[in-house]
Predicted model as a PDB file, atoms N, CA, C, CB and O in Angstrom, pLDDT in the B-factor column:
MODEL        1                                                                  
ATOM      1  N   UNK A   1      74.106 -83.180-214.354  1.00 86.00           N  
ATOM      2  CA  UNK A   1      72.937 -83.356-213.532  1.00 86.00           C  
ATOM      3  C   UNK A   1      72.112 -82.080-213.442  1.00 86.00           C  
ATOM      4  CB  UNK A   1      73.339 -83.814-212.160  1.00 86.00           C  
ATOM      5  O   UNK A   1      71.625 -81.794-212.348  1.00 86.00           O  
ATOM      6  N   UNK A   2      71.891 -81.207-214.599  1.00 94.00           N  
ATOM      7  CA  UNK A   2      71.365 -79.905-214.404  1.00 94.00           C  
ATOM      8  C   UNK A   2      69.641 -80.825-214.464  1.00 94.00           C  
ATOM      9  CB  UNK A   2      71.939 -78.453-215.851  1.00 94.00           C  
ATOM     10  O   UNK A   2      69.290 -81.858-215.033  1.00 94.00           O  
ATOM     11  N   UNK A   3      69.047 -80.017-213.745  1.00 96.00           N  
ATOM     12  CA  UNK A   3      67.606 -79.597-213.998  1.00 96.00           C  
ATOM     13  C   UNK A   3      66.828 -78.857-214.837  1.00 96.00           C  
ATOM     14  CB  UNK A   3      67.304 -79.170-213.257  1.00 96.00           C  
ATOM     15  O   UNK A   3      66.451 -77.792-214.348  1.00 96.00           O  
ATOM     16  N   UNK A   4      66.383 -79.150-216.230  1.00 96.00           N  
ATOM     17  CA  UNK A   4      65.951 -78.589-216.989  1.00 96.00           C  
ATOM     18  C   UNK A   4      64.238 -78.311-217.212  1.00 96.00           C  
ATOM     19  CB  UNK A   4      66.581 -79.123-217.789  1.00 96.00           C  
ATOM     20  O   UNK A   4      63.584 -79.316-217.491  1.00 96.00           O  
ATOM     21  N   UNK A   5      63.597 -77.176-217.116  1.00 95.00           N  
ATOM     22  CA  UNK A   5      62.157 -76.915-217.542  1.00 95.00           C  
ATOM     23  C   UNK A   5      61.807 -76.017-218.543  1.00 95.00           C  
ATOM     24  CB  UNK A   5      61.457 -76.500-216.542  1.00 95.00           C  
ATOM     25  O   UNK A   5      62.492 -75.005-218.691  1.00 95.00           O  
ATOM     26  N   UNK A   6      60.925 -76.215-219.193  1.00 91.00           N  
ATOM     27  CA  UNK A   6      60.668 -75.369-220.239  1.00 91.00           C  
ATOM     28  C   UNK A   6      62.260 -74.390-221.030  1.00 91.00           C  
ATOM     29  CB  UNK A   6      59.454 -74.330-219.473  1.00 91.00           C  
ATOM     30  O   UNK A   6      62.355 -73.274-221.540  1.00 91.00           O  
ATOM     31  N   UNK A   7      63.186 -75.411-220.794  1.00 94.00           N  
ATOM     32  CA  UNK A   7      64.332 -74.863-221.913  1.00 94.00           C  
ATOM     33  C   UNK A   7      65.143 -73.813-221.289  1.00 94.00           C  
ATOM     34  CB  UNK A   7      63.660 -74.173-223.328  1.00 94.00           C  
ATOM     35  O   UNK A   7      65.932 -73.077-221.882  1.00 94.00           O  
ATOM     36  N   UNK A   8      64.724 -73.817-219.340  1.00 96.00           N  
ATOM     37  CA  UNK A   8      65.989 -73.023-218.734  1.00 96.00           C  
ATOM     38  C   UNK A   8      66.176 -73.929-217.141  1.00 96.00           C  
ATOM     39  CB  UNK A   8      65.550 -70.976-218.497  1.00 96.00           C  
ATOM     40  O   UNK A   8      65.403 -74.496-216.369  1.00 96.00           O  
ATOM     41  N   UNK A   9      67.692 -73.665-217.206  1.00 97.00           N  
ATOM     42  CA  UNK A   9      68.142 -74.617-216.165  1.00 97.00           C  
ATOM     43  C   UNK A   9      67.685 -74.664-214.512  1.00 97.00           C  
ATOM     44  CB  UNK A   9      69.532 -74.423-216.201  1.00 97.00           C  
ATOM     45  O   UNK A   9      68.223 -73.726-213.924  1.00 97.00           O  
ATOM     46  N   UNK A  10      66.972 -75.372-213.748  1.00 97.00           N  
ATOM     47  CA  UNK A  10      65.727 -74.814-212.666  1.00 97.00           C  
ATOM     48  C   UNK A  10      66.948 -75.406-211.646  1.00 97.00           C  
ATOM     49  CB  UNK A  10      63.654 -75.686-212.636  1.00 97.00           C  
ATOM     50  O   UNK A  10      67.561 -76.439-211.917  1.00 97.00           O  
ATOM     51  N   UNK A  11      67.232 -74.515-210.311  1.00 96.00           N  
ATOM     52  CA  UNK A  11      67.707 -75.533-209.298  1.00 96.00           C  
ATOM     53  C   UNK A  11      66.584 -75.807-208.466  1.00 96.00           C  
ATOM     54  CB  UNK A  11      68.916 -75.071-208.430  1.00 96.00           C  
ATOM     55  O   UNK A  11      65.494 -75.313-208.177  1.00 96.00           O  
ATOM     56  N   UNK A  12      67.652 -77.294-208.063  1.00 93.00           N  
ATOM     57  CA  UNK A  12      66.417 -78.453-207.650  1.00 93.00           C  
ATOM     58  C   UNK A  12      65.692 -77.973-206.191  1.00 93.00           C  
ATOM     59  CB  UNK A  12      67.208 -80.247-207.368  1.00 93.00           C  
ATOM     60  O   UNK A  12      64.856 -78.696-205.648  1.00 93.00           O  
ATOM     61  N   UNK A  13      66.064 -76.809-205.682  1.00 95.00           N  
ATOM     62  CA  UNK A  13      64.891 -76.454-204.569  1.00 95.00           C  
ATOM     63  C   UNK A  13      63.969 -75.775-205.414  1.00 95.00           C  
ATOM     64  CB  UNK A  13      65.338 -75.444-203.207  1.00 95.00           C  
ATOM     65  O   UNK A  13      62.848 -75.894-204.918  1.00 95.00           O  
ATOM     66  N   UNK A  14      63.935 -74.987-206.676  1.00 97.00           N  
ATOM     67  CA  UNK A  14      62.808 -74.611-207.194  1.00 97.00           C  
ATOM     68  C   UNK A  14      62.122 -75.447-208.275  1.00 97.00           C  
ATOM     69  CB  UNK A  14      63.027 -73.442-207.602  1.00 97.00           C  
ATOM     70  O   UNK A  14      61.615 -74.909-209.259  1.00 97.00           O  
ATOM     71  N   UNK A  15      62.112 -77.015-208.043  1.00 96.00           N  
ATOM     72  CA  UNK A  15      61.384 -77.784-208.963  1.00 96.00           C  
ATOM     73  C   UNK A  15      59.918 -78.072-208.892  1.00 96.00           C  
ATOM     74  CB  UNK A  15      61.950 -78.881-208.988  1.00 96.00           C  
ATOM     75  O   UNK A  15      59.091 -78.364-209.756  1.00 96.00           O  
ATOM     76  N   UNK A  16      59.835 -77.860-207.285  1.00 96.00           N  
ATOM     77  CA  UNK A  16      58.206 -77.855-206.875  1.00 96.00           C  
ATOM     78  C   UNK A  16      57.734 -76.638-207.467  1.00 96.00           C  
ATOM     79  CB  UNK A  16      57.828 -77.836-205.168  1.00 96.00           C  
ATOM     80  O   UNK A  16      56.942 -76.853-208.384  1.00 96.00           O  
ATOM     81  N   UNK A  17      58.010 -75.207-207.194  1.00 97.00           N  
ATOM     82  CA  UNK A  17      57.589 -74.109-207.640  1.00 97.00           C  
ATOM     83  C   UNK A  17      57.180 -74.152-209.120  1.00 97.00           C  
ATOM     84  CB  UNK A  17      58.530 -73.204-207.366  1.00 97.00           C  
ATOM     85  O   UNK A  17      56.139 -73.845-209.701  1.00 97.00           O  
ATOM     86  N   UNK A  18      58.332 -74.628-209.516  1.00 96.00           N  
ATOM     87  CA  UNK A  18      58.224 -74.448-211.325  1.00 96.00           C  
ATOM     88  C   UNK A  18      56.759 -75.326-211.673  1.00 96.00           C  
ATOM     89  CB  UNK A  18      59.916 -75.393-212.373  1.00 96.00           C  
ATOM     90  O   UNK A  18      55.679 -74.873-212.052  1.00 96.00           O  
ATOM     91  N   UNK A  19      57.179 -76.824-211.379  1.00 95.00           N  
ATOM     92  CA  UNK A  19      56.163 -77.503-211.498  1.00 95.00           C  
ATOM     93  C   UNK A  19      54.631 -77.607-211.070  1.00 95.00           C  
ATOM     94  CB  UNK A  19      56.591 -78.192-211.251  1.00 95.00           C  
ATOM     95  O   UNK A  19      53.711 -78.218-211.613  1.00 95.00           O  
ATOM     96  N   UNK A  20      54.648 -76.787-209.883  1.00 95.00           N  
ATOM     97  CA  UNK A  20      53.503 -76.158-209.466  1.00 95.00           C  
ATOM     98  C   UNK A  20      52.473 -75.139-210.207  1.00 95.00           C  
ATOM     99  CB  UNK A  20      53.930 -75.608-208.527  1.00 95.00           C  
ATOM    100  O   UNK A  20      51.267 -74.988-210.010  1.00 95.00           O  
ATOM    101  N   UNK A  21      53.439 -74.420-211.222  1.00 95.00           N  
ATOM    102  CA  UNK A  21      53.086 -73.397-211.619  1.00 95.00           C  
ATOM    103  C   UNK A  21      52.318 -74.057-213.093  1.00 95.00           C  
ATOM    104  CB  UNK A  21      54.331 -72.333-211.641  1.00 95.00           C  
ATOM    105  O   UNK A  21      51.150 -73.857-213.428  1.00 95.00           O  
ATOM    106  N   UNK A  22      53.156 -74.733-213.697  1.00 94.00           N  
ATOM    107  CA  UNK A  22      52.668 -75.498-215.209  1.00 94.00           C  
ATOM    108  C   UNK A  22      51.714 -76.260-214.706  1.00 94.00           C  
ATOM    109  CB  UNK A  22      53.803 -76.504-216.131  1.00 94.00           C  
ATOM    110  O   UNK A  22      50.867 -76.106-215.586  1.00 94.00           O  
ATOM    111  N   UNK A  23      51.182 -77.043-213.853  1.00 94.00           N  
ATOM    112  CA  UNK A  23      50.142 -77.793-213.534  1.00 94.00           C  
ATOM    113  C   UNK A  23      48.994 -77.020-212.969  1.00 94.00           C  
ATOM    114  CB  UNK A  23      50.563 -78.766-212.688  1.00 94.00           C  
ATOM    115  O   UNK A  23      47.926 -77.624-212.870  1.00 94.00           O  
ATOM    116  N   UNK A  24      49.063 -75.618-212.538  1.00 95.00           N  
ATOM    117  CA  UNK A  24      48.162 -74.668-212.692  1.00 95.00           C  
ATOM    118  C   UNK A  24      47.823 -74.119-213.993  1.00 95.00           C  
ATOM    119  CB  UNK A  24      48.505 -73.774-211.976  1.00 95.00           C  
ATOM    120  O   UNK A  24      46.627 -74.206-214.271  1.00 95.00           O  
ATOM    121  N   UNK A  25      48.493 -73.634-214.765  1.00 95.00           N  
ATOM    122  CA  UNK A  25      48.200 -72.809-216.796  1.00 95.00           C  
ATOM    123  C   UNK A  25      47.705 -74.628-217.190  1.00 95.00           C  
ATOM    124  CB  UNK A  25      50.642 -71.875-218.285  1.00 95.00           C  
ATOM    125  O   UNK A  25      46.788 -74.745-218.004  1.00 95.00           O  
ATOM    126  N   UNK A  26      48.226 -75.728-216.699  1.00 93.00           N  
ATOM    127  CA  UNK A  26      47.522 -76.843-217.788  1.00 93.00           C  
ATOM    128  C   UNK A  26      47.313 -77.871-216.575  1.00 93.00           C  
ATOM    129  CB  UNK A  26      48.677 -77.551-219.347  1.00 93.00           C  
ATOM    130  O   UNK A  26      48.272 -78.330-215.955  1.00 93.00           O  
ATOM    131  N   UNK A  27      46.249 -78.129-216.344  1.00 91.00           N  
ATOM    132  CA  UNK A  27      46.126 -79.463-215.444  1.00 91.00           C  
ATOM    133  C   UNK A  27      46.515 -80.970-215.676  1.00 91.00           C  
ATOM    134  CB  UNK A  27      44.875 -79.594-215.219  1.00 91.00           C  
ATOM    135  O   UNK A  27      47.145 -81.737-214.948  1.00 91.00           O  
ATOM    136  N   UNK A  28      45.895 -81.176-217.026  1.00 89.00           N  
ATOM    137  CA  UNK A  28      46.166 -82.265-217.954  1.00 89.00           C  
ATOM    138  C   UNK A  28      47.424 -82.587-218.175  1.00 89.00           C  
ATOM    139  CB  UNK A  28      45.673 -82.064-219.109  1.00 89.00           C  
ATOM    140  O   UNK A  28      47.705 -83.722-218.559  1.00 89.00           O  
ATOM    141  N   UNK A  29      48.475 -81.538-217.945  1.00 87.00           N  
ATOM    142  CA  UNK A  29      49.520 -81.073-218.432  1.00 87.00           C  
ATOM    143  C   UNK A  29      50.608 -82.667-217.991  1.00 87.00           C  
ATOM    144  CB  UNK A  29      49.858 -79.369-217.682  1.00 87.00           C  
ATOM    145  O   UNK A  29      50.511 -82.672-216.764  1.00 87.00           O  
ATOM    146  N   UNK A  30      51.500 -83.887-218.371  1.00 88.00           N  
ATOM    147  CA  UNK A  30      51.649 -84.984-217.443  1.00 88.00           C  
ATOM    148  C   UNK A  30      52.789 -84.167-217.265  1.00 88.00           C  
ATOM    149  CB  UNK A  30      51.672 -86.650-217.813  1.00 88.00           C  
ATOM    150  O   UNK A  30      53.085 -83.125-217.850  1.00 88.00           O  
ATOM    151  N   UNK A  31      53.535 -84.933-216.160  1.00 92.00           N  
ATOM    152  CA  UNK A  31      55.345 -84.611-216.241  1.00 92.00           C  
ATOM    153  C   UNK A  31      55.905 -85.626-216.406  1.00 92.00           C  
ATOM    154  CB  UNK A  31      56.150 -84.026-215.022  1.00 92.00           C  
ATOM    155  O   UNK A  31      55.657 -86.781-216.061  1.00 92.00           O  
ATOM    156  N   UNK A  32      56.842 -85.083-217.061  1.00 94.00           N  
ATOM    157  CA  UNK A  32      57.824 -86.194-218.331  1.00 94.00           C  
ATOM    158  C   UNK A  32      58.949 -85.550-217.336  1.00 94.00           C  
ATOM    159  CB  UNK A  32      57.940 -85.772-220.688  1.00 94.00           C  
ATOM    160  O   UNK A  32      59.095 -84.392-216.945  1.00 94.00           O  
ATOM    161  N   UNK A  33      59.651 -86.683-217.090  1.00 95.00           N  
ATOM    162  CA  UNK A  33      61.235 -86.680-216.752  1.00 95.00           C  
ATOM    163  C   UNK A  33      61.547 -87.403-217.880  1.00 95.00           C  
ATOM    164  CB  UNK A  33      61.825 -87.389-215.283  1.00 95.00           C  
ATOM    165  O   UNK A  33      61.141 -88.503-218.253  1.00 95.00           O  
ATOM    166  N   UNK A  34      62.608 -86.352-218.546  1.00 94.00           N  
ATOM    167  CA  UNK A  34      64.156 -87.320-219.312  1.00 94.00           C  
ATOM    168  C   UNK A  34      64.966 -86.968-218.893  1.00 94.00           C  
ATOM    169  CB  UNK A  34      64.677 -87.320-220.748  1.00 94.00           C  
ATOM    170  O   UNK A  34      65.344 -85.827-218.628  1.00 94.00           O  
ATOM    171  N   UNK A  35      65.555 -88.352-218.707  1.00 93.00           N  
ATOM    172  CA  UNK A  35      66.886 -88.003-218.421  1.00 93.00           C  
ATOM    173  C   UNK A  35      68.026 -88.600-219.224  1.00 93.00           C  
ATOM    174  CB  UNK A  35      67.089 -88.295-217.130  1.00 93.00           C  
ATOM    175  O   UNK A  35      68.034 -89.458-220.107  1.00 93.00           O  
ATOM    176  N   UNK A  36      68.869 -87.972-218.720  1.00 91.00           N  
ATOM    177  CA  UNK A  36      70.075 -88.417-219.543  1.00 91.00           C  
ATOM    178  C   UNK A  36      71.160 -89.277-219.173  1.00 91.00           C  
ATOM    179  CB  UNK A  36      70.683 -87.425-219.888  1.00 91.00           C  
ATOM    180  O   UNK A  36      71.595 -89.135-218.030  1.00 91.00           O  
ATOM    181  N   UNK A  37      71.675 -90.132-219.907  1.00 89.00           N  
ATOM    182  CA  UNK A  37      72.685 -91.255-219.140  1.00 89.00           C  
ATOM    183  C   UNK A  37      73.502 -91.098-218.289  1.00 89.00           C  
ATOM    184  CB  UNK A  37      73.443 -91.842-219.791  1.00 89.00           C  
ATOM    185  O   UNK A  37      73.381 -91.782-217.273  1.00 89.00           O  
ATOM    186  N   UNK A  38      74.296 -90.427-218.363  1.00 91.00           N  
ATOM    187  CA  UNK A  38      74.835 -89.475-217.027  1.00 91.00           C  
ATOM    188  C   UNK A  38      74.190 -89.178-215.372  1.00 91.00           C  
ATOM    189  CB  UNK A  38      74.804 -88.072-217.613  1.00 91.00           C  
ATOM    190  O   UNK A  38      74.758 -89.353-214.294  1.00 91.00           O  
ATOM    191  N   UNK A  39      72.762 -88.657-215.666  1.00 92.00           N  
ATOM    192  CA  UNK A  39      72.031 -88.363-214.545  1.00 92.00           C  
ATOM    193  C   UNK A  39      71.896 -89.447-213.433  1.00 92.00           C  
ATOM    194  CB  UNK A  39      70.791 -87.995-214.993  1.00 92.00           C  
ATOM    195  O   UNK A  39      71.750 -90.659-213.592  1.00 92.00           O  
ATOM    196  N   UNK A  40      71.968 -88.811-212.388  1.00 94.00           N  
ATOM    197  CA  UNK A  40      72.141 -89.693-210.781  1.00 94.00           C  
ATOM    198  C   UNK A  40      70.816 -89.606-210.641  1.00 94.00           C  
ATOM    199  CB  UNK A  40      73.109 -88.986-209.271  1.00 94.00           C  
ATOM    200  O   UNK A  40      69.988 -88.790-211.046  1.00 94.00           O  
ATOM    201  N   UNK A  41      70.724 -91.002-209.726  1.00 94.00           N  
ATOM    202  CA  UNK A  41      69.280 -91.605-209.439  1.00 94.00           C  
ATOM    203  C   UNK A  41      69.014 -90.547-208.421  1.00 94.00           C  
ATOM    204  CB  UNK A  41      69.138 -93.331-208.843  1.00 94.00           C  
ATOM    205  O   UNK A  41      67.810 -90.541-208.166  1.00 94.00           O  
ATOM    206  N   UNK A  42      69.707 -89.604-207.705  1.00 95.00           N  
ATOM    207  CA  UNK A  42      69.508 -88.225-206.816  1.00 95.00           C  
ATOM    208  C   UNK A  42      69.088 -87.614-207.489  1.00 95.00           C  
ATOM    209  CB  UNK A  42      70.480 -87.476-206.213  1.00 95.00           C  
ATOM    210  O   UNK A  42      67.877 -87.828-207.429  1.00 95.00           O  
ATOM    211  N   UNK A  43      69.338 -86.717-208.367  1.00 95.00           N  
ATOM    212  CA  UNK A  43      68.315 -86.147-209.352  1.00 95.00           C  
ATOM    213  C   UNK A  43      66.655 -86.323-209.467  1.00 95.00           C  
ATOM    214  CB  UNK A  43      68.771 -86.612-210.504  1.00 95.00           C  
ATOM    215  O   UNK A  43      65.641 -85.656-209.265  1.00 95.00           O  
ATOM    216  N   UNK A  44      67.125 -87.945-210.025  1.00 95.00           N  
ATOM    217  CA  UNK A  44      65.977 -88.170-210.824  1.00 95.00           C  
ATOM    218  C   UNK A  44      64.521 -88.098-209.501  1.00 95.00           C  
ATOM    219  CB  UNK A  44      66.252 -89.902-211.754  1.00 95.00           C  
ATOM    220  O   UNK A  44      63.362 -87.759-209.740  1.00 95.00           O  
ATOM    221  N   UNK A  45      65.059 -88.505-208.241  1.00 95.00           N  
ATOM    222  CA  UNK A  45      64.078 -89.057-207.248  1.00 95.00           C  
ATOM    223  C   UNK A  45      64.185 -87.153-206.542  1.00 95.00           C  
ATOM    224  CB  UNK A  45      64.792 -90.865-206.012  1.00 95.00           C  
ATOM    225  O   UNK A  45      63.342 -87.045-205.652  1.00 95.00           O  
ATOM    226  N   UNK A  46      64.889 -85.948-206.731  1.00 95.00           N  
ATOM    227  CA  UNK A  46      64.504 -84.770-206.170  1.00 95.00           C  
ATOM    228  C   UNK A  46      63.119 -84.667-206.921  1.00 95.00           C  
ATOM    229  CB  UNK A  46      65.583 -83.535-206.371  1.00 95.00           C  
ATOM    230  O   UNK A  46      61.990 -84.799-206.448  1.00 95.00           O  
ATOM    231  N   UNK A  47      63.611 -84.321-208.582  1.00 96.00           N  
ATOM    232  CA  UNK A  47      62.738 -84.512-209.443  1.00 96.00           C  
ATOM    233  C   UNK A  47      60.967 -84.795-209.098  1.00 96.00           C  
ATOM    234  CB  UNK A  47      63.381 -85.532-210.066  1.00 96.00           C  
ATOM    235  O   UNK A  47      59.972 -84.088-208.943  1.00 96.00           O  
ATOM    236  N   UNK A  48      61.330 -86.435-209.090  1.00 95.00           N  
ATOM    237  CA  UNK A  48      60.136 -87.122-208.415  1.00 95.00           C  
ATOM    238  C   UNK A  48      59.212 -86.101-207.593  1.00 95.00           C  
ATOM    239  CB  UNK A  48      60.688 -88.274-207.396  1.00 95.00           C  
ATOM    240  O   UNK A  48      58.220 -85.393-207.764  1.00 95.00           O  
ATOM    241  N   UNK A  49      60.365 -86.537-206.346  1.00 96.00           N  
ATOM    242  CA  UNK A  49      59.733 -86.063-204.956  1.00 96.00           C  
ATOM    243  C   UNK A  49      59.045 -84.526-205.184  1.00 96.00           C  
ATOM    244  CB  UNK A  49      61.056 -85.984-203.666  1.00 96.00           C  
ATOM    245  O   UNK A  49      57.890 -84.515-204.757  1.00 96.00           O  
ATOM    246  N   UNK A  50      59.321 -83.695-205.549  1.00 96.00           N  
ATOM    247  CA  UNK A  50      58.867 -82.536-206.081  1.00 96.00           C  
ATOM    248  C   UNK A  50      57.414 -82.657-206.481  1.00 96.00           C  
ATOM    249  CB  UNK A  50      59.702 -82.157-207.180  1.00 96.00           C  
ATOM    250  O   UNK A  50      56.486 -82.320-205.747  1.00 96.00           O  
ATOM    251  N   UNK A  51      57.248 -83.289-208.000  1.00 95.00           N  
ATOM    252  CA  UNK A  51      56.289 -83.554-208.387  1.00 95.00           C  
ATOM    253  C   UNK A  51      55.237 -84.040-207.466  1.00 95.00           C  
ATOM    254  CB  UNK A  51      56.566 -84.194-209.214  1.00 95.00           C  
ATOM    255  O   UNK A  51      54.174 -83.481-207.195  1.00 95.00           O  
ATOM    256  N   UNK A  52      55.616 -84.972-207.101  1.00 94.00           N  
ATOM    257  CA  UNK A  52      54.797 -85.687-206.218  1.00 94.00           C  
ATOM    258  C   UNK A  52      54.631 -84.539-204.525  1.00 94.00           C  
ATOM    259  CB  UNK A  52      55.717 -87.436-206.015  1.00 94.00           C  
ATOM    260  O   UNK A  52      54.337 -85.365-203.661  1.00 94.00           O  
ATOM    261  N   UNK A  53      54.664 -83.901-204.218  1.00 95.00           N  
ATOM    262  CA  UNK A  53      54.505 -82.420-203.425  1.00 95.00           C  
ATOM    263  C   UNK A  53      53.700 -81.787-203.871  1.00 95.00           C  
ATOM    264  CB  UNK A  53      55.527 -81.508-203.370  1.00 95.00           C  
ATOM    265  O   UNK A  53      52.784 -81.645-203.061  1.00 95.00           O  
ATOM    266  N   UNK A  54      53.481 -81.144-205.061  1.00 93.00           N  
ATOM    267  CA  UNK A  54      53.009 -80.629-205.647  1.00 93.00           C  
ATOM    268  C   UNK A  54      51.317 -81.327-206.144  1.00 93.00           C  
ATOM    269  CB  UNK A  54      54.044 -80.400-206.410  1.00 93.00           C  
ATOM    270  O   UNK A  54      50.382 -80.705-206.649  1.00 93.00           O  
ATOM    271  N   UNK A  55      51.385 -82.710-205.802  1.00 92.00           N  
ATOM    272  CA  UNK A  55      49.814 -83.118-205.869  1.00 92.00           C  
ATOM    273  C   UNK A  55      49.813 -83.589-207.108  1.00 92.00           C  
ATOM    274  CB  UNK A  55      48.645 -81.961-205.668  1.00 92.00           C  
ATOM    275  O   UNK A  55      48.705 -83.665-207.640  1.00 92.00           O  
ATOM    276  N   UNK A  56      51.049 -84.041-207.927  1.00 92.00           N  
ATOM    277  CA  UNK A  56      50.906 -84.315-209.605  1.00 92.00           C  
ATOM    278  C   UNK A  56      50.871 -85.700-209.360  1.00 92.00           C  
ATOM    279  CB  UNK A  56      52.237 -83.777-210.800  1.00 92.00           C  
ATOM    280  O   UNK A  56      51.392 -86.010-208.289  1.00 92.00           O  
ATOM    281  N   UNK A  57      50.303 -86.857-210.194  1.00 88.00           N  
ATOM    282  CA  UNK A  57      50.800 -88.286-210.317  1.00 88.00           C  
ATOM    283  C   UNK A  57      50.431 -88.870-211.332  1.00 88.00           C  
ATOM    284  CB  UNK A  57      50.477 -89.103-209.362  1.00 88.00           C  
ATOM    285  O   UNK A  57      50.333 -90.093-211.431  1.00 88.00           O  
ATOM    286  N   UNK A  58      50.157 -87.960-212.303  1.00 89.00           N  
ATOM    287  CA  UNK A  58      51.124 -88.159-213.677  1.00 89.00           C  
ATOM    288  C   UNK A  58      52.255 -88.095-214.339  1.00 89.00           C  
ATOM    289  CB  UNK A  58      50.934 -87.776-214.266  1.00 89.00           C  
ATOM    290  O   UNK A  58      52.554 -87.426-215.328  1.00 89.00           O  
ATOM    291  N   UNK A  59      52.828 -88.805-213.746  1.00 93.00           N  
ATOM    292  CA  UNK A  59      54.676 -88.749-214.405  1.00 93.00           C  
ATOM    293  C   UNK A  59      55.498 -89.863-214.739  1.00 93.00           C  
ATOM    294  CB  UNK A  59      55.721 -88.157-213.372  1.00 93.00           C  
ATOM    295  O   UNK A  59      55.764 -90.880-214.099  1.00 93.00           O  
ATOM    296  N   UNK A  60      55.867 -89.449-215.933  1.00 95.00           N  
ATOM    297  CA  UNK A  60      56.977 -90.443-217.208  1.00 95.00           C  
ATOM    298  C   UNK A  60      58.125 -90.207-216.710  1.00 95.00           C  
ATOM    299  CB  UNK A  60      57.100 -89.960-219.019  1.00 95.00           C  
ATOM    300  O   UNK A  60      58.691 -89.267-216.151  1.00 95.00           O  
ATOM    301  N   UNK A  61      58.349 -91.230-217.019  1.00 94.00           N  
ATOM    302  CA  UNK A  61      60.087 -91.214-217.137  1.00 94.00           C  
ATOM    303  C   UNK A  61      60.581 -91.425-218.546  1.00 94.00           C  
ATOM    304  CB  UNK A  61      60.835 -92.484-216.223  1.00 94.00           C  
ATOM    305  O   UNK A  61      60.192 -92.395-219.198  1.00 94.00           O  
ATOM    306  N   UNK A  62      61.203 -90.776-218.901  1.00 93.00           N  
ATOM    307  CA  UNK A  62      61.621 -91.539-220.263  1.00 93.00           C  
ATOM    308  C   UNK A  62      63.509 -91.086-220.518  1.00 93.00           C  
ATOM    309  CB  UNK A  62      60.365 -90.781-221.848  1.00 93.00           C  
ATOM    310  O   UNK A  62      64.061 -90.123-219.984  1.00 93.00           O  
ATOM    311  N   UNK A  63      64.123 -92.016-221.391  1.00 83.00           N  
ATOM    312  CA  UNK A  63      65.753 -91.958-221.088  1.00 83.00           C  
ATOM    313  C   UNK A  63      66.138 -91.867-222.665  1.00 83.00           C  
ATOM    314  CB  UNK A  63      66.539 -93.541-220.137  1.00 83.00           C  
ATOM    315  O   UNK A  63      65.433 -92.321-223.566  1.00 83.00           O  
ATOM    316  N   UNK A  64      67.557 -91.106-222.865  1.00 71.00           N  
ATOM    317  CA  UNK A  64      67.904 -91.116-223.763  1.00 71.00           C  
ATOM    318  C   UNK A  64      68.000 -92.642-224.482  1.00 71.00           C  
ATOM    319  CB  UNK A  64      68.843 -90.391-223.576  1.00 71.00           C  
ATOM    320  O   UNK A  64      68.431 -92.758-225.629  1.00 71.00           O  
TER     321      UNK A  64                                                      
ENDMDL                                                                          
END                                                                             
């Protein structure tokens, strides 16, 4: 259930931050959640909830 962004592992109180930050350098920028079969619907909805904090509501889901 790690949290992954840009290719390093984020904990999930800094998912707003992170994501905050890439939707500032790219607006357009969507957010893609993948996840992986393993991953808990807790995850996936911190994830979410984050994004959605952050003022984004462009976001995929997509699964292995």
């Amino acid at each position: 259930d790690d949290i992954w962004i840009d290719n390093r592992i984020v904990d999930g109180r800094a998912v707003r931050a992170n994501v905050e930050r890439l939707h500032a350098e790219d607006p357009e920028r969507p957010v893609v959640i993948q996840t992986a079969n393993s991953s808990t619907a807790e995850t996936l909805v911190t994830v979410m909830d984050a994004a959605r904090q952050a003022n984004i509501t462009n976001i995929s889901i997509a699964s292995e």
